[in-house]
MDTraj code that builds the backbone (N, CA, C; nanometers):
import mdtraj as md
import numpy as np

residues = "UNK UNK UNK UNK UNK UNK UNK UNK UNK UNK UNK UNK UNK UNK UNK UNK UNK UNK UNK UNK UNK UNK UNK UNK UNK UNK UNK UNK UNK UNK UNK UNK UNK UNK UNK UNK UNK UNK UNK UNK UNK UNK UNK UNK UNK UNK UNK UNK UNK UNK UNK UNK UNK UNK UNK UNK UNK UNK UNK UNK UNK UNK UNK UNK UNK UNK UNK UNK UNK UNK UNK UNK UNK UNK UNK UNK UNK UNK UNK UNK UNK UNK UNK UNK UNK UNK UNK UNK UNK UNK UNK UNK UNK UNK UNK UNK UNK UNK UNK".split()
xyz = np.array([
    [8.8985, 7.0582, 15.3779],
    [8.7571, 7.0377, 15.3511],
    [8.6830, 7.1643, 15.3932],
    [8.5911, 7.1865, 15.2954],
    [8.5362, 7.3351, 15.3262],
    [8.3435, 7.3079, 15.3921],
    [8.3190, 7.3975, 15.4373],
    [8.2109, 7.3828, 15.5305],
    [8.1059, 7.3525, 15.4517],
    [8.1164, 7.3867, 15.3387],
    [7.9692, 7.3088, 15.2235],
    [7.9958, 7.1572, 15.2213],
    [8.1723, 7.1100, 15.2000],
    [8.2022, 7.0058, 15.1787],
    [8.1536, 6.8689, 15.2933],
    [8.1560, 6.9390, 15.4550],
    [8.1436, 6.9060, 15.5760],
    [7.9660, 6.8627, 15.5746],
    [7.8691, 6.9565, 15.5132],
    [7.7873, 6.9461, 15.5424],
    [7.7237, 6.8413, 15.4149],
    [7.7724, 6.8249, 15.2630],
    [7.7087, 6.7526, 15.1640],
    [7.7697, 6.6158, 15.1988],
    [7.8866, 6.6012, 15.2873],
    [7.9082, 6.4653, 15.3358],
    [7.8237, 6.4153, 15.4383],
    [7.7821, 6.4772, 15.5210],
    [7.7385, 6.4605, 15.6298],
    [7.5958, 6.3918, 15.5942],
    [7.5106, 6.4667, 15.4702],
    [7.3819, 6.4535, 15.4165],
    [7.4217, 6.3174, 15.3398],
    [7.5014, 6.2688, 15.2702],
    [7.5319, 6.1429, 15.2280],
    [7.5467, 6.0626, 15.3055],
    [7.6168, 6.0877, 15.4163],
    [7.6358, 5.9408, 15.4939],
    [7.4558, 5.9314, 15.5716],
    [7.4051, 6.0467, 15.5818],
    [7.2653, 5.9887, 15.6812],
    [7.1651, 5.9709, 15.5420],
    [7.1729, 6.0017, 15.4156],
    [7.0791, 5.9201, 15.3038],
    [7.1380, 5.7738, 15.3283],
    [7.2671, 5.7684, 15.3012],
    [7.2929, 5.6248, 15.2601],
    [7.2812, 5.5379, 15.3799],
    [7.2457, 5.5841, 15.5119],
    [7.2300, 5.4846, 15.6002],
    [7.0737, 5.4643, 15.6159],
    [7.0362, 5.5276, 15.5588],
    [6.8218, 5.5177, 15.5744],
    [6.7809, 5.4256, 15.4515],
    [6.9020, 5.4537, 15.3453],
    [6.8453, 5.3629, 15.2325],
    [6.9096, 5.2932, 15.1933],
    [7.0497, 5.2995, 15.2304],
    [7.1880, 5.1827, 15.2037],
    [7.1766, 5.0927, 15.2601],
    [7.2773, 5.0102, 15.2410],
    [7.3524, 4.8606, 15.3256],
    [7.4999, 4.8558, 15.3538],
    [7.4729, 4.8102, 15.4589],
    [7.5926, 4.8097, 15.5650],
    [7.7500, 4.7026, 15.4738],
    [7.8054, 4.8189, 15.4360],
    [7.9607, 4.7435, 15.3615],
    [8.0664, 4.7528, 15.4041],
    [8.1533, 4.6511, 15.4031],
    [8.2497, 4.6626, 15.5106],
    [8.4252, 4.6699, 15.4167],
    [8.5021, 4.8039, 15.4240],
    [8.5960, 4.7925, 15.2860],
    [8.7050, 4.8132, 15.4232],
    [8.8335, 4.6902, 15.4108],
    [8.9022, 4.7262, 15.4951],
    [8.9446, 4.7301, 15.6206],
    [8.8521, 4.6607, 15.6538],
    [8.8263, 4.6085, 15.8241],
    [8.6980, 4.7196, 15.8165],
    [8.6478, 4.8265, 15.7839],
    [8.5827, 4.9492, 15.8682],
    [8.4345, 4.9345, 15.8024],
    [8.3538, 4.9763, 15.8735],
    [8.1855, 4.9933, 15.8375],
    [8.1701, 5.0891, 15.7967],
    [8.1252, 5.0989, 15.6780],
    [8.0585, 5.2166, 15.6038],
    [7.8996, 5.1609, 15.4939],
    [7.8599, 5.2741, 15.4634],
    [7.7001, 5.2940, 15.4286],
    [7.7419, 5.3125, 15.2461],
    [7.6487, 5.2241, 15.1958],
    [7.5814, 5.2654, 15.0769],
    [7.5309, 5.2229, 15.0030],
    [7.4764, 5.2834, 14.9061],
    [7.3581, 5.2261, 14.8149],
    [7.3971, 5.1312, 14.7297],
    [7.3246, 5.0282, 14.7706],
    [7.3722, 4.8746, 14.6201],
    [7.2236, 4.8656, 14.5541],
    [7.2585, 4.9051, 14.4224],
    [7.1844, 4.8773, 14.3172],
    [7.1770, 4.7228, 14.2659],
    [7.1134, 4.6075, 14.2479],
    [7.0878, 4.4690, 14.2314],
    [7.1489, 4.4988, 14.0703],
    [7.1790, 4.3775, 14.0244],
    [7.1738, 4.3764, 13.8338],
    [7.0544, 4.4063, 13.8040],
    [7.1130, 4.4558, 13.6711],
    [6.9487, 4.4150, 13.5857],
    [6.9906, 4.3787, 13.5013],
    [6.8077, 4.3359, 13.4301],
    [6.8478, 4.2480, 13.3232],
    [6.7294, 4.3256, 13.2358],
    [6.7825, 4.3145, 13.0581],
    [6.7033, 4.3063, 12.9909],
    [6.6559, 4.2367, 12.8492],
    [6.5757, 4.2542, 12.7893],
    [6.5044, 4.1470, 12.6838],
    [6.4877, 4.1716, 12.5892],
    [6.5565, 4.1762, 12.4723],
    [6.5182, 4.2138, 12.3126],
    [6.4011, 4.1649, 12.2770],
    [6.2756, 4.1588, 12.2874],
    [6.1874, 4.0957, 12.1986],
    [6.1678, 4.0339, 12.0681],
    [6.2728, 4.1320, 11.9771],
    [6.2855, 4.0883, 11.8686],
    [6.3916, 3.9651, 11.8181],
    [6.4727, 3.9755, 11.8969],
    [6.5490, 3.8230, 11.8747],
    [6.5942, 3.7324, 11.9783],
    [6.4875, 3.7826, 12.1146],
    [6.4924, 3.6974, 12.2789],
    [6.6000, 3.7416, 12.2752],
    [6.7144, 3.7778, 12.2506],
    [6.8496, 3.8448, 12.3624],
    [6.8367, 3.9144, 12.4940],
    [6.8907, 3.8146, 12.5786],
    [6.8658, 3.8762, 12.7566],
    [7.0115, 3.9304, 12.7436],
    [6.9997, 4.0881, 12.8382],
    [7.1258, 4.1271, 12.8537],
    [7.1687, 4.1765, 13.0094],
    [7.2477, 4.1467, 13.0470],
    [7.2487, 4.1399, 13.1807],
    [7.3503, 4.2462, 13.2089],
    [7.3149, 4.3168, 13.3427],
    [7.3845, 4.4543, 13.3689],
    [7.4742, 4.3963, 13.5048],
    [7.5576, 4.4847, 13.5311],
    [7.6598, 4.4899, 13.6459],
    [7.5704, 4.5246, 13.8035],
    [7.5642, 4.4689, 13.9059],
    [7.5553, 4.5310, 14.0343],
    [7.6351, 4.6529, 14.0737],
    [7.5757, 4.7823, 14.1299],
    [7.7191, 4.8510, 14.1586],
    [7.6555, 4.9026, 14.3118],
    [7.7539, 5.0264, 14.3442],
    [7.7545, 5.0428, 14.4417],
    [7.7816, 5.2263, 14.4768],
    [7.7073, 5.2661, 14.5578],
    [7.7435, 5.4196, 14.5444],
    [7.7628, 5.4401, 14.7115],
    [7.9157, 5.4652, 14.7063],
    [7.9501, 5.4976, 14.8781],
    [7.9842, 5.6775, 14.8261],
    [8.0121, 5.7012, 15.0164],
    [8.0815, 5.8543, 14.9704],
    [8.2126, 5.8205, 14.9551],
    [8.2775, 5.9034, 14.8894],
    [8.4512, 5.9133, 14.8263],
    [8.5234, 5.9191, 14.9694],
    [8.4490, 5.9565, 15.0685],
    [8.5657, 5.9870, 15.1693],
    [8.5941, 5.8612, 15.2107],
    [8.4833, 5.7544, 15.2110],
    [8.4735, 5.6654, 15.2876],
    [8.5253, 5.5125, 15.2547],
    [8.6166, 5.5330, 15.1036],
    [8.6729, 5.4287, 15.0134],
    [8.8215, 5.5274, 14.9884],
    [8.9067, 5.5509, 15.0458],
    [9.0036, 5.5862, 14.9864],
    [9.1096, 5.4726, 14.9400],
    [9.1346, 5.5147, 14.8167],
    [9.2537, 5.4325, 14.7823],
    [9.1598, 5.2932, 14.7432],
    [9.0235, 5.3209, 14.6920],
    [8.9827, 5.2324, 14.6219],
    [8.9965, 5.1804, 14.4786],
    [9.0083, 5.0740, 14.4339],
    [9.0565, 5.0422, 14.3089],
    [9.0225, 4.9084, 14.2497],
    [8.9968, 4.8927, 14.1178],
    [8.9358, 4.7565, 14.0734],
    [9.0356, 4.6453, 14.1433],
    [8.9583, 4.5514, 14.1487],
    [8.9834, 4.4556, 14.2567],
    [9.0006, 4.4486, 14.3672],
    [8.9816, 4.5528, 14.4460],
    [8.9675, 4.5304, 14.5492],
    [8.8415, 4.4885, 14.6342],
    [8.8567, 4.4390, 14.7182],
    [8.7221, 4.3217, 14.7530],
    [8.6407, 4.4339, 14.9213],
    [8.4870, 4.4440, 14.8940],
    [8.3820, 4.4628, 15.0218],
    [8.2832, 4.3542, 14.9962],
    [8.2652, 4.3893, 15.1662],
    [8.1708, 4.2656, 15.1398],
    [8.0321, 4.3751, 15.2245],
    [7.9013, 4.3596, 15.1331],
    [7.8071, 4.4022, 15.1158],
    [7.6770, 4.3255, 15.1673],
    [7.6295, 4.3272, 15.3096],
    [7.5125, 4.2560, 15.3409],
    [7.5635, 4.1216, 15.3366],
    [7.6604, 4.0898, 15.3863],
    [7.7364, 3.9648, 15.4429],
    [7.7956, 3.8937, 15.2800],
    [7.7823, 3.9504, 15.1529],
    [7.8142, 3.9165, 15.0511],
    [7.9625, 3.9877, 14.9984],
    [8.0589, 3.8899, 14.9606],
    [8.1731, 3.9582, 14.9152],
    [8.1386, 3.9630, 14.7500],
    [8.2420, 4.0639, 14.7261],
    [8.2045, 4.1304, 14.6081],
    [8.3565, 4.1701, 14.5617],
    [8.3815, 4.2156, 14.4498],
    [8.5309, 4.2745, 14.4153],
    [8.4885, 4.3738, 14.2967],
    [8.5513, 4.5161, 14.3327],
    [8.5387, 4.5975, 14.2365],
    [8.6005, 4.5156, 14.0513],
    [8.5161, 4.5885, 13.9798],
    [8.5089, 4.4968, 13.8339],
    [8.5824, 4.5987, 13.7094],
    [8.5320, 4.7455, 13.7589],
    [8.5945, 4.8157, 13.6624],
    [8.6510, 4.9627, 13.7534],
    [8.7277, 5.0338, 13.6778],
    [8.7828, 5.1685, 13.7320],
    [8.6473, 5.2338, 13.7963],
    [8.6840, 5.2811, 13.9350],
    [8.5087, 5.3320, 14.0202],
    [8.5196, 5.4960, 13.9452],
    [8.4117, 5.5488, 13.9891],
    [8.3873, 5.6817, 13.8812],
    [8.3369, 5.7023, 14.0007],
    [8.4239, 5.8554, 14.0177],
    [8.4076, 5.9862, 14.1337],
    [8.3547, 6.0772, 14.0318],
    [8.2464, 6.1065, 14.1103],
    [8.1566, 6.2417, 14.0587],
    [8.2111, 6.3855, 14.1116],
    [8.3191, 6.3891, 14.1642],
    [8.3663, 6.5101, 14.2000],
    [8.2584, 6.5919, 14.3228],
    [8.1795, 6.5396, 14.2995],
    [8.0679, 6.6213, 14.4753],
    [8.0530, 6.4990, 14.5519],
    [8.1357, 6.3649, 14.5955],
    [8.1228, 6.3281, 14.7225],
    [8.0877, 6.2080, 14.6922],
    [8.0753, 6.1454, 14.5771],
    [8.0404, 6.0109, 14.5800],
    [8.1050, 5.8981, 14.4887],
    [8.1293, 5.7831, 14.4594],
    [8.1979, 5.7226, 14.4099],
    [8.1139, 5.5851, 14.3798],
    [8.1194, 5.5454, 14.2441],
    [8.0382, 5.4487, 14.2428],
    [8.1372, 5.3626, 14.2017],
    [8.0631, 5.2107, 14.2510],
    [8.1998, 5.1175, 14.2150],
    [8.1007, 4.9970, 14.1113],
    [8.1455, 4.9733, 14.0640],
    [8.0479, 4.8668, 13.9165],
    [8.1605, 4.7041, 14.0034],
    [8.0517, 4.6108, 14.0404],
    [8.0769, 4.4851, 14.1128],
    [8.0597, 4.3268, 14.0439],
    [8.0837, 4.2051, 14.0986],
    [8.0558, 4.1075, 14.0880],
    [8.1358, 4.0424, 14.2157],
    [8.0262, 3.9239, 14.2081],
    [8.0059, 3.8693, 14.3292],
    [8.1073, 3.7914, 14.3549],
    [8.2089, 3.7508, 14.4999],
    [8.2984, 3.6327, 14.4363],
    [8.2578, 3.5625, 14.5346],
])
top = md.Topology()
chain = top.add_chain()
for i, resn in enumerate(residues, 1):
    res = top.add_residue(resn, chain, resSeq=i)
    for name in ("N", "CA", "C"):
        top.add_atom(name, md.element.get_by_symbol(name[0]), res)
traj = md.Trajectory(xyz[None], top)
C-alpha cells in the first residue's frame, strides 16, 4: 500500500463514519454509507419501479466479499444481491436486500 493509498483510506473511513452506519461483516465493525431504495412512478401508465438498497464500504474493509454473503446494517441483516463493484480507488459498493 502506497502513502496516497494510506491516506485516501484513511479519508474514507472518517467520511463514512460522520455520515455512515455502523455494519457489522464477519464478526468485525466497520463504517458505511447505506443508501435506502428508491422508488419511482411512470405517470403515464402508474408503473412504480422500485430500486435496490446498497451500500458503499471501503474495499479494505470487506475482503473476500461476495453475493450472498450476509451484514447486518443498523441492527438490520441484509445479504449481498448482486456481484459488488470495486471502483479501483478504495471503495466497493454492494447492491442489498433485506433478509
Amino acid at each position: 500500500m502506497t502513502g496516497a493509498d494510506t491516506i485516501v483510506n484513511q479519508a474514507l473511513k472518517d467520511l463514512f463514519t460522520i455520515v455512515g452506519y455502523e455494519v457489522i461483516y464477519e464478526g468485525a465493525t466497520i463504517q458505511g454509507y447505506f443508501k435506502e431504495p428508491s422508488h419511482s412512478t411512470d405517470f403515464a401508465t402508474g408503473e412504480i419501479t422500485a430500486g435496490a438498497p446498497f451500500l458503499e464500504v471501503r474495499t479494505i474493509d470487506v475482503p473476500g466479499i461476495a453475493q450472498d454473503k450476509q451484514l447486518i446494517i443498523a441492527g438490520t441483516t441484509s445479504k449481498v444481491v448482486a456481484p459488488p463493484i470495486t471502483d479501483g480507488k478504495g471503495t466497493t459498493i454492494l447492491e442489498l436486500a433485506t433478509i
